[in-house]
N, C-alpha and C positions, 0 to 999 in steps of 0.2 A: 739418116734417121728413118725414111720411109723403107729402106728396107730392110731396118731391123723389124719392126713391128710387122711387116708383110711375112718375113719367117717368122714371127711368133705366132701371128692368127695360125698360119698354115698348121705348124704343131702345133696346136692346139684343137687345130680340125682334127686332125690323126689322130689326135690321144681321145677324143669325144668319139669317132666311129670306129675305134677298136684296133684301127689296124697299124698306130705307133705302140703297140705295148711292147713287141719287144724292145723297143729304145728307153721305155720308162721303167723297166726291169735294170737294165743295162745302166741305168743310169743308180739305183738303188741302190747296186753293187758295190759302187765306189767308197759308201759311207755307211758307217753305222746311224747314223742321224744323229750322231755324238761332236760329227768334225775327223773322226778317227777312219782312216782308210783302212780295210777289208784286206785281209791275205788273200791268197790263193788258195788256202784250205776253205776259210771261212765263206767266200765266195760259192765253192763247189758245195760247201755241204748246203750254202743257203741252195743253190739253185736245185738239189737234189731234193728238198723240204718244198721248194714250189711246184717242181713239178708233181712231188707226189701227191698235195693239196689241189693239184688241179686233174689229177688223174680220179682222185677221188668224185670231187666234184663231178666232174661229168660221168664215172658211174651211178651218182646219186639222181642225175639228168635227164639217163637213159632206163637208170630204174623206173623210175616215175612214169617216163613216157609213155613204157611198157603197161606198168600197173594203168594207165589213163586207159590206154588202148583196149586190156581186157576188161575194164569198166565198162567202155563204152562198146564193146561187142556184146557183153553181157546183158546190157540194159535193151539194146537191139532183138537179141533171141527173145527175150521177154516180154517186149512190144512184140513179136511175130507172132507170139503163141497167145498172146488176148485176144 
């Protein structure tokens, strides 16, 4: 009993600082959230639809960063020249 719960905390650490996601991907795959198991097509397509949602995502991340950055050089030259 104690060491089931010692590997639950544990996953659960991993899944709260990021670095279990690929096991909780990995584990999505299995089901539709219906009970019903996933082909091998439906797996690849899912997993091709995440990644491209996260490829997005972080050019939406680095867009920004970007856009922050010439904000804040912008707002800099302008203090200079007051």
């Amino acid at each position: 009993m104690a060491m089931r719960s010692v590997v639950s905390s544990s996953g659960v650490r991993r899944l709260m600082d990021g670095s279990g996601r690929s096991s909780v991907s990995g584990l999505r795959y299995f089901t539709d959230g219906k009970g019903r198991v996933l082909s091998e097509e439906e797996r690849a397509k899912e997993t091709v639809y995440i990644q491209k949602m996260e490829r997005e995502r972080m050019e939406k991340a680095k867009l920004k960063a970007e856009r922050e950055k010439a904000d804040k050089q912008k707002a800099e030259e302008e203090a200079h020249k007051s």
